[in-house]
TIVOZA-116352 format. One line per field, with one value per residue (C-alpha): residue number from 1; x, y, z; residue in one letter. Coordinates in steps of 0.05 Angstrom, whole numbers. Layout:
<atoms>
nr = NUM | ... $
X = X | ... $
Y = Y | ... $
Z = Z | ... $
rest = A | ... $
</atoms>
This chain:
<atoms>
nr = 1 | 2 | 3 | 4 | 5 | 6 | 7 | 8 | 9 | 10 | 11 | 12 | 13 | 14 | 15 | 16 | 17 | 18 | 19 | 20 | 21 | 22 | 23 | 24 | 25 | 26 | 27 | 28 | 29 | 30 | 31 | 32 | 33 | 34 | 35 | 36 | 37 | 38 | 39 | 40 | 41 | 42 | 43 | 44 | 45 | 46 | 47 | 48 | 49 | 50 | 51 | 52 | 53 | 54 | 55 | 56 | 57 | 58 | 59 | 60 | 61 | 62 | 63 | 64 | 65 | 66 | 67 | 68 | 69 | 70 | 71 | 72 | 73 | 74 | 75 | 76 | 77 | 78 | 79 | 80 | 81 | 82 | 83 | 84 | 85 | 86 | 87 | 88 | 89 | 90 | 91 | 92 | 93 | 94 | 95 | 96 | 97 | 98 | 99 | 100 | 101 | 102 | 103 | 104 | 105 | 106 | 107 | 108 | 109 | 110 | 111 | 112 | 113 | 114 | 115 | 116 | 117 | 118 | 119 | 120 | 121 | 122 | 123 | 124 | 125 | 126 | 127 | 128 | 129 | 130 | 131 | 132 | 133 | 134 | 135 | 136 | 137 | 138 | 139 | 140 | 141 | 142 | 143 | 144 | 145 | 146 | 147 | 148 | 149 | 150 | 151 | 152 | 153 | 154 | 155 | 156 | 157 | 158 | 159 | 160 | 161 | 162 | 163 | 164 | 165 | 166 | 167 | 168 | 169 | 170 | 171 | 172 | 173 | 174 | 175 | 176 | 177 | 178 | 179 | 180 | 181 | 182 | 183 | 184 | 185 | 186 | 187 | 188 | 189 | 190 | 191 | 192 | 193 | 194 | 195 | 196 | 197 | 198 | 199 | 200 | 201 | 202 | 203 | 204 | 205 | 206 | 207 | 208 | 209 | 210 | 211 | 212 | 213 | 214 | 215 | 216 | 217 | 218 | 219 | 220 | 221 | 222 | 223 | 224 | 225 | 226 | 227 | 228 | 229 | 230 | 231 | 232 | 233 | 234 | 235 | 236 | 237 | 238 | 239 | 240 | 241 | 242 | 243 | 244 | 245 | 246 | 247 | 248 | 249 | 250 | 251 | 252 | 253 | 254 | 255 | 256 | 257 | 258 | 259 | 260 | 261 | 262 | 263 | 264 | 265 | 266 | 267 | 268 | 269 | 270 | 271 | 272 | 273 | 274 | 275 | 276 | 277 | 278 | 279 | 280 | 281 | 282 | 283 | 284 | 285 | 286 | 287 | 288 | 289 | 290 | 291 | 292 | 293 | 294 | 295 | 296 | 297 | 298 | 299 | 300 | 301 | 302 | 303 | 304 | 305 | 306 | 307 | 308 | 309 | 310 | 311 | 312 | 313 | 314 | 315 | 316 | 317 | 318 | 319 | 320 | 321 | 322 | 323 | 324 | 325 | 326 | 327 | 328 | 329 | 330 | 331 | 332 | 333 | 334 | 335 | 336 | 337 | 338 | 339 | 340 | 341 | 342 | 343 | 344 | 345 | 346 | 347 | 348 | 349 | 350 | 351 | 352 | 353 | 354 | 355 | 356 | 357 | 358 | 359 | 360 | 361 | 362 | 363 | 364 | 365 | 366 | 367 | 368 | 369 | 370 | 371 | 372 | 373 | 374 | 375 | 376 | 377 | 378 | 379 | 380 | 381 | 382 | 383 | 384 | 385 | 386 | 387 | 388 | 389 | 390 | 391 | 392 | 393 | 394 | 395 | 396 | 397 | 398 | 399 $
X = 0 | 29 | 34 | 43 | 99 | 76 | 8 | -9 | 25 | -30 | -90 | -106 | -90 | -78 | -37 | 17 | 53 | 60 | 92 | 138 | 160 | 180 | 210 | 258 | 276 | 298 | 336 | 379 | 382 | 414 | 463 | 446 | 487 | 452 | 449 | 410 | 360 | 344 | 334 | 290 | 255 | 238 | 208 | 169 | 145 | 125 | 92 | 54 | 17 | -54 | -62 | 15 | 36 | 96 | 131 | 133 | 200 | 219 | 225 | 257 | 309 | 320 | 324 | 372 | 417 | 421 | 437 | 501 | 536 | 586 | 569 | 605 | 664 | 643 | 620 | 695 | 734 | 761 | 770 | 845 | 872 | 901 | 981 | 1025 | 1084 | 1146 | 1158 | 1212 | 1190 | 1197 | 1168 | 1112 | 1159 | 1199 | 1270 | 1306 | 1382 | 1409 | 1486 | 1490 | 1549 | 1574 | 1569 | 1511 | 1459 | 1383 | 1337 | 1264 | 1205 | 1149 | 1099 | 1090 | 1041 | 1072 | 1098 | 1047 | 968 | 941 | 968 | 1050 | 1093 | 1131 | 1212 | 1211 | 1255 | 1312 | 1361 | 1427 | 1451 | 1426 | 1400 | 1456 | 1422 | 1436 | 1506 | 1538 | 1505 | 1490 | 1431 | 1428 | 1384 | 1461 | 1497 | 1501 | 1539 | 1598 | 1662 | 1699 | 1664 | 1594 | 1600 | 1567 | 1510 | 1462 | 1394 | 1328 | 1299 | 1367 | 1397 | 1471 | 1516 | 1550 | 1483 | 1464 | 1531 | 1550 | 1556 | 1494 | 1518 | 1477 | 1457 | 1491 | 1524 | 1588 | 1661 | 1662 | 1722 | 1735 | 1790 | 1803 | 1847 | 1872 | 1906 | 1875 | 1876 | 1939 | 1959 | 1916 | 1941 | 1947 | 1877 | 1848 | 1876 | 1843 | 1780 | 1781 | 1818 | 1781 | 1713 | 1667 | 1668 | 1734 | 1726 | 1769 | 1791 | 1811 | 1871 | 1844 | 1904 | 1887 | 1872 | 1805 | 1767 | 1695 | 1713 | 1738 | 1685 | 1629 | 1666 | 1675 | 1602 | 1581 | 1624 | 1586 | 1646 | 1636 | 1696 | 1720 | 1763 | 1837 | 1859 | 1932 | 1947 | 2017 | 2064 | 2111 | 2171 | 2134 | 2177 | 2217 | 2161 | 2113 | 2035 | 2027 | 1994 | 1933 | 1950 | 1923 | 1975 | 1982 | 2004 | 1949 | 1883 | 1819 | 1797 | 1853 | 1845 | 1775 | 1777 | 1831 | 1787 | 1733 | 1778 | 1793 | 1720 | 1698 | 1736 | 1681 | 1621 | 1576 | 1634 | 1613 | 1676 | 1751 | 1811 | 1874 | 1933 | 1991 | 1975 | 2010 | 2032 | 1959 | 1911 | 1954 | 1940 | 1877 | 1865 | 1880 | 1842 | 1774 | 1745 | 1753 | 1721 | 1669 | 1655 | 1653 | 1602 | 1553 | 1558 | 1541 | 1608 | 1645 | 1727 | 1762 | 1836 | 1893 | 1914 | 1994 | 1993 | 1998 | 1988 | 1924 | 1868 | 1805 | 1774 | 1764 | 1739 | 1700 | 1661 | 1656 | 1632 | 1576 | 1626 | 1615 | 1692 | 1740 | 1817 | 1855 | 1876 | 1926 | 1965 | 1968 | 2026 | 2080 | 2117 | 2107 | 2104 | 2051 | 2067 | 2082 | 2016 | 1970 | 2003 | 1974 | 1912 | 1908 | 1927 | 1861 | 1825 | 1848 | 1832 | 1774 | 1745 | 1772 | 1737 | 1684 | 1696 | 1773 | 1786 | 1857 | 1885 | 1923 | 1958 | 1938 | 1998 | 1991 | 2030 | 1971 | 1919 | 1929 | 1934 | 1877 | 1828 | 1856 | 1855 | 1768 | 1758 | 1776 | 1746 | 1671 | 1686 | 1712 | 1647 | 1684 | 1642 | 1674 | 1634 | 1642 | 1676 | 1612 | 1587 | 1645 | 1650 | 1627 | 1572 | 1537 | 1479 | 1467 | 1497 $
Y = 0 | 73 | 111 | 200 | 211 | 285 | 282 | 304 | 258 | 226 | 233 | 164 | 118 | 60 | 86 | 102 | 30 | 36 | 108 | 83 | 27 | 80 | 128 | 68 | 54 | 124 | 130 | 71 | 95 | 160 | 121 | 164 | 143 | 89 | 152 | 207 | 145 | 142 | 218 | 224 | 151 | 182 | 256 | 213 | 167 | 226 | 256 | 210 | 193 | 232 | 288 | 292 | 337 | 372 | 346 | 343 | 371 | 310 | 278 | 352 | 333 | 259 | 281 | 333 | 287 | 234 | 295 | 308 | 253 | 220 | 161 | 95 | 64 | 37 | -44 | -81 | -26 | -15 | 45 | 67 | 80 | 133 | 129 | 126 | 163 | 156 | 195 | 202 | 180 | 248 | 291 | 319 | 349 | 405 | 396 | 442 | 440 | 483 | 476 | 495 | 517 | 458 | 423 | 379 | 380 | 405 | 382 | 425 | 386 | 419 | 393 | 419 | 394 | 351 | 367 | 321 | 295 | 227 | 164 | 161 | 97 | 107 | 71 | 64 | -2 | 2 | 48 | 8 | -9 | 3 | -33 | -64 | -39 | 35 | 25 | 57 | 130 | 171 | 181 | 259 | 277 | 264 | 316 | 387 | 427 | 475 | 496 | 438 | 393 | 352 | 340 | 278 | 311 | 283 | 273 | 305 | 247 | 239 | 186 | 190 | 172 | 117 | 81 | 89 | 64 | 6 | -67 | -101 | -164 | -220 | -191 | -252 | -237 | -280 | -279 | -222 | -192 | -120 | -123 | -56 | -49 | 19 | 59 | 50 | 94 | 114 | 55 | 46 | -35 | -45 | -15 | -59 | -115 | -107 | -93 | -157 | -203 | -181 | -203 | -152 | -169 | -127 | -45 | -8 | 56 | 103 | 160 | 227 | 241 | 186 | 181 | 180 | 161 | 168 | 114 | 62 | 82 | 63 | 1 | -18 | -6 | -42 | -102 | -95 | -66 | -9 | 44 | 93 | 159 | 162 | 231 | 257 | 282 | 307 | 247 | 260 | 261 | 305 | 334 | 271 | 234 | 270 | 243 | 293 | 350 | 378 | 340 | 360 | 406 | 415 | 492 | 502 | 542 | 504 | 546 | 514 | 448 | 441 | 470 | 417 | 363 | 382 | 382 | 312 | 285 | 321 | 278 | 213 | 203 | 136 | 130 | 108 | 156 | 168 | 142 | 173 | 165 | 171 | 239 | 211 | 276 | 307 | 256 | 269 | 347 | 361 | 429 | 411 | 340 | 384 | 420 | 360 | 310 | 363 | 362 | 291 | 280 | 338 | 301 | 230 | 197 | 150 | 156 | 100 | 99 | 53 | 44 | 60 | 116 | 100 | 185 | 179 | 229 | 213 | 169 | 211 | 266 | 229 | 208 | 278 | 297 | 225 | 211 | 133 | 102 | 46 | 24 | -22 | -80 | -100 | -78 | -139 | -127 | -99 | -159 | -161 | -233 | -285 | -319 | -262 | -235 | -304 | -296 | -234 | -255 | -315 | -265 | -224 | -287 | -304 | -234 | -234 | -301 | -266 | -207 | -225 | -171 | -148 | -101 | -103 | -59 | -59 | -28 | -54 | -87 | -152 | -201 | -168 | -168 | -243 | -259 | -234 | -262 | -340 | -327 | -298 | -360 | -401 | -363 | -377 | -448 | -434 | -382 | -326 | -272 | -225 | -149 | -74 | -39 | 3 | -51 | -56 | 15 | 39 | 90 | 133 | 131 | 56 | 45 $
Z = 0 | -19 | 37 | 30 | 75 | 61 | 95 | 164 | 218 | 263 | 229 | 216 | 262 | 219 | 175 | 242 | 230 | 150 | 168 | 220 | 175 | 120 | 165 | 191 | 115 | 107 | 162 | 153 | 74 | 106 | 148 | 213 | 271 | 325 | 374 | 316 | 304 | 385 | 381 | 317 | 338 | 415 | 370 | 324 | 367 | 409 | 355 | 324 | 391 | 379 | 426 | 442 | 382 | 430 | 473 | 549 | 605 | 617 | 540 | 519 | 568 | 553 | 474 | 496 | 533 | 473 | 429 | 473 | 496 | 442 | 398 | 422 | 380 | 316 | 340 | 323 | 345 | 424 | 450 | 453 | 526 | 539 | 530 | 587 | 601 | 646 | 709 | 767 | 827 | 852 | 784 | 826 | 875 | 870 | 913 | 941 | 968 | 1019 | 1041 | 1119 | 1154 | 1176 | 1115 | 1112 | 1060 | 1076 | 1026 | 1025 | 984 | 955 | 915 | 846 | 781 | 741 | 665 | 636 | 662 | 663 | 685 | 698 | 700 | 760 | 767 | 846 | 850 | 809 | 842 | 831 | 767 | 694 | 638 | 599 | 536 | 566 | 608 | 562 | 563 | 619 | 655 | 637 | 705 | 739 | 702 | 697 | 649 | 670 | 632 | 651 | 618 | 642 | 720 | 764 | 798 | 855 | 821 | 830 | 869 | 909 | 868 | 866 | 804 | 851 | 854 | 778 | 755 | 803 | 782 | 813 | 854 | 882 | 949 | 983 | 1046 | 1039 | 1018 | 974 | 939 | 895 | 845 | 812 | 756 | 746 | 696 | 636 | 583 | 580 | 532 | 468 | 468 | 539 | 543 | 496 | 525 | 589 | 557 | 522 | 574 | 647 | 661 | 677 | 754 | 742 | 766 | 720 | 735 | 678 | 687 | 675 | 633 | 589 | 513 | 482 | 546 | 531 | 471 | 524 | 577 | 530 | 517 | 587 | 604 | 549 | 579 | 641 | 680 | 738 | 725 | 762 | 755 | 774 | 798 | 801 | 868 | 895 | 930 | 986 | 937 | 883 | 842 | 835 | 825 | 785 | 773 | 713 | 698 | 722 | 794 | 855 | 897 | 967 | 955 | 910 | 936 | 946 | 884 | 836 | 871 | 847 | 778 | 767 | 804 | 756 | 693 | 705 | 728 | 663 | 616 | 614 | 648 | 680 | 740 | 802 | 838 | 842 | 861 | 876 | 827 | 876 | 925 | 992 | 1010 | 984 | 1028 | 1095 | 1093 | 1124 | 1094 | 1016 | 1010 | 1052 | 994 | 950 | 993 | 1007 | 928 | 923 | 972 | 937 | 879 | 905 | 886 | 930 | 944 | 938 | 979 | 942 | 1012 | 991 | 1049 | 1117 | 1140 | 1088 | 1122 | 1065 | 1111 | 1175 | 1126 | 1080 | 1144 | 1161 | 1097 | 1087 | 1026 | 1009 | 1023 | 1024 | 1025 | 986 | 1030 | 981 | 922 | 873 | 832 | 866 | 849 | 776 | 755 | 744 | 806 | 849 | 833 | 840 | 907 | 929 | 902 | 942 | 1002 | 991 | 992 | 1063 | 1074 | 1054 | 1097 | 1152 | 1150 | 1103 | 1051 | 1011 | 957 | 919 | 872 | 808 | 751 | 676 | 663 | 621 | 675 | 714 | 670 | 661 | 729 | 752 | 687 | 714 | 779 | 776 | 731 | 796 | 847 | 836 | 849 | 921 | 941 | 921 | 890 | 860 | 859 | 841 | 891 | 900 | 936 | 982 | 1001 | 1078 | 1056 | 1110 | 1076 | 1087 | 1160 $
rest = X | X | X | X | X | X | X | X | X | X | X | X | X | X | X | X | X | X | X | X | X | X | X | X | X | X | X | X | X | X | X | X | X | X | X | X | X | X | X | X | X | X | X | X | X | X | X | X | X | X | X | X | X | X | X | X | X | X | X | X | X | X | X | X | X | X | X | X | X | X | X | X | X | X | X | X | X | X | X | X | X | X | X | X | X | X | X | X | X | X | X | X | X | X | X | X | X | X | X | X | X | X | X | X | X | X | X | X | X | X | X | X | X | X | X | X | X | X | X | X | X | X | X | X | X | X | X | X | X | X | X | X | X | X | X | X | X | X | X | X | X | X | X | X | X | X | X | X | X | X | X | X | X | X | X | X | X | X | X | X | X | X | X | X | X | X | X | X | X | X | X | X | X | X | X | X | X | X | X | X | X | X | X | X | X | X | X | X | X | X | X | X | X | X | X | X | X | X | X | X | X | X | X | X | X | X | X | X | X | X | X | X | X | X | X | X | X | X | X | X | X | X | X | X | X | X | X | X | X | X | X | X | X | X | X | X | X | X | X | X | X | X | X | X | X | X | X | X | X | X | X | X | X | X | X | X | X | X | X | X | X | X | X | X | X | X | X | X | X | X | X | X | X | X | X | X | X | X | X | X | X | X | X | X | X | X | X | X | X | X | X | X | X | X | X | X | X | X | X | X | X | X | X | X | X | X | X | X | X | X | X | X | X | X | X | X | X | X | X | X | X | X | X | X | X | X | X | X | X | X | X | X | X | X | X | X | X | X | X | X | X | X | X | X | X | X | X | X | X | X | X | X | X | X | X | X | X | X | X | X | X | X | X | X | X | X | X | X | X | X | X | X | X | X | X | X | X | X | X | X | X | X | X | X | X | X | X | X | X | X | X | X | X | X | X | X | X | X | X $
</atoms>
C-alpha cells in the first residue's frame, strides 16, 4: 500500500505503523548514527501519539541528553587507552638543596604539578645499576653542564651517580672480593687488552690524563664493568716523582684544587667515583684533600683509597663529609710476575674469609691483566664472589 509521507502525521491511526516502517527505511538509507535514530525515533514516536503533538519537560530533556553525549566506538573497534608516560618517582615534587654551615645538606620538598596529566609509570625499584642496553650513556638527570666539561651531579629524586653506575651483585652476604684495575687509558694496546681479557666483575679505573676516554668508557660499560676515575694528586717526593699534569697540589688554593678536580672528572662520564693516582703527601693534609672531599660528597660519588699511604686522612673526612669510602687492603702487583701476583691474590682471599669482605688494587699491566682473568675464573668455584667496589665501600647513607 502507498503511503504519502507528506500528509499530516497522526490523522489516521492506521496508517501510524506503514509510516513508522517508512520512516525506519529512510533512516537507515541516510546512514544516521545508532544515537540520531534514538533521538528522531523518541520525536516521532512522540509525535505520532494523537493528542501529544509537543513534547513534554521530561522527554525535551531525555532528547537533549542523547543529542550530547558521544556516539560509542564503531562495533569491532576498542576504544584506545590513553598512553602512558614515564615519570621520576619524585616529578611531582619540587626539591630544594640548601648547604649549611657545617656542611651537611638540607633538602626542602614541595609539591608541584607535574609536566604532563594522566596516568605516569613510576621507576621506584631500580636504584642500583642500569639496563645493559643503556650502560653505556648517561643518565642525563646526573649531570650538569659547567666549563669543565659535564660533572656527576646528585639527582632530583636523590639518586647518586655511585648508585646508577655500580655493578649489581647477588645480594649474598658471603666472601666477597673488589678487584680494581687501574690505569687505563693511558695505553691504546694495553687498554684494549684489558678490555678484552678481564671479566666484567673487574672495576676499571681510567687516568684522567688518558687518551680517548669516553671511547673506552662506553666500551667498558658495554662489557658490564663499573669504572672509576683516577685523579693525580701530589706524592711525598713530588717533584721527583711527578703524577702529571693537572694533579692535585698541596700549595694550590681550594679554588685551583677544584677547577683541576673538575677538569679531570669532566673527561668521561657513568663513573661510580675516584681514586687517587699517587697523592701521599695530598691525602695526609687536612686542609687541601677538605674542599675535595666536600665536592665529592655533593655530587654523590664514592672515594676510593689505594691504601699506599699509611698518614692517608680521606677516611676521617669522608666520614665527616657522608662521602661513600674504602681502602685497598692489598696492592696486587708490586711484584710483577705471574706468580708473584697469583700470590697476592690468594692473600686477599684469606683476607677476605677473615673479614668477610677485601678489595685489591692494580695497575693494567699484562703479567697483571692475566693474572687476575685465571685467577676470577677459579674463584667462583671456592664461594668467592667477585663485585664492584661500590658494593664494598662503607657509605653513611646505608649504616
Amino acid at each position: 500500500m502507498a503511503t504519502d509521507l507528506n500528509a499530516p502525521l497522526g490523522q489516521n491511526r492506521k496508517e501510524r505503523p506503514a509510516r513508522k516502517r517508512d520512516l525506519r527505511r529512510v533512516l537507515r538509507y541516510c546512514g544516521l548514527s545508532l544515537g540520531a535514530l534514538a533521538v528522531i525515533g523518541l520525536s516521532a514516536w512522540s509525535a505520532l501519539s494523537p493528542g501529544h503533538q509537543t513534547r513534554s519537560p521530561a522527554m525535551a530533556a531525555a532528547t537533549a541528553t542523547l543529542a550530547t553525549e558521544p556516539a560509542p566506538p564503531s562495533e569491532g573497534k576498542k576504544a584506545r587507552p590513553e598512553a602512558l608516560h614515564r615519570s621520576g618517582a619524585l616529578a611531582g615534587a619540587h626539591v630544594e638543596a640548601v648547604l649549611t654551615d657545617d656542611g651537611a645538606t638540607v633538602r626542602k620538598y614541595t609539591p608541584r604539578s607535574r609536566e604532563t596529566g594522566g596516568p605516569a609509570l613510576i621507576d621506584v625499584e631500580a636504584t642500583r645499576g642500569q639496563d645493559p642496553r643503556m650502560a653505556a650513556l648517561p643518565n642525563e638527570s646526573l649531570l650538569e653542564d659547567r666549563p669543565e666539561g659535564r660533572l656527576p651531579v646528585i639527582g632530583p629524586d636523590g639518586l647518586r651517580p655511585m648508585e646508577q653506575y655500580a655493578r649489581p651483585w647477588s645480594g649474598a652476604r658471603g666472601t666477597r672480593i673488589a678487584i680494581v684495575v687501574g690505569g687505563l687509558g693511558l695505553s691504546q694496546t694495553g687498554t684494549q687488552r684489558a678490555l678484552r681479557a678481564l671479566p666484567p666483575e673487574v672495576t676499571l679505573a681510567f687516568a684522567a690524563a688518558g687518551n680517548s676516554l669516553q671511547r673506552w668508557m662506553q666500551e667498558a660499560r658495554r662489557n658490564g664493568h663499573e669504572i672509576l676515575l683516577q685523579v693525580p694528586m701530589e706524592p711525598f717526593d713530588y717533584p721527583n716523582n711527578d703524577p702529571g699534569p693537572h694533579a692535585l697540589r698541596v700549595s694550590s688554593d681550594a679554588g685551583k684544587n677544584l677547577a683541576e678536580l673538575h677538569r679531570s672528572m669532566g673527561q668521561i662520564t657513568n663513573y661510580t667515583g675516584v681514586m687517587n693516582y699517587l697523592g701521599g703527601r695530598f691525602l695526609s693534609d687536612t686542609d687541601a684533600l677538605e674542599p675535595v672531599m666536600r665536592d665529592l660528597g655533593k655530587r654523590g660519588l664514592l672515594f676510593l683509597d689505594d691504601g699506599t699511604s699509611a698518614q692517608s686522612l680521606s677516611g676521617t673526612l669522608a666520614g665527616a663529609f657522608d662521602v661513600p669510602h674504602g681502602f685497598a687492603d692489598l696492592v696486587l702487583d708490586g711484584e710483577l710476575s705471574r706468580n708473584g701476583i697469583l700470590r697476592r691474590l690468594d692473600e686477599l682471599e684469606r683476607i677476605a674469609r677473615r673479614n668477610g669482605t677485601a678489595i685489591g688494587v692494580a695497575s693494567a699491566f699484562d703479567e697483571s691483566v692475566a693474572a687476575i682473568a685465571e685467577w676470577i675464573e677459579e674463584a667462583g668455584g671456592r664461594g668467592i664472589e667477585v663485585v664492584g667496589v661500590a658494593a664494598l665501600v662503607k657509605d653513611p647513607k646505608q649504616n
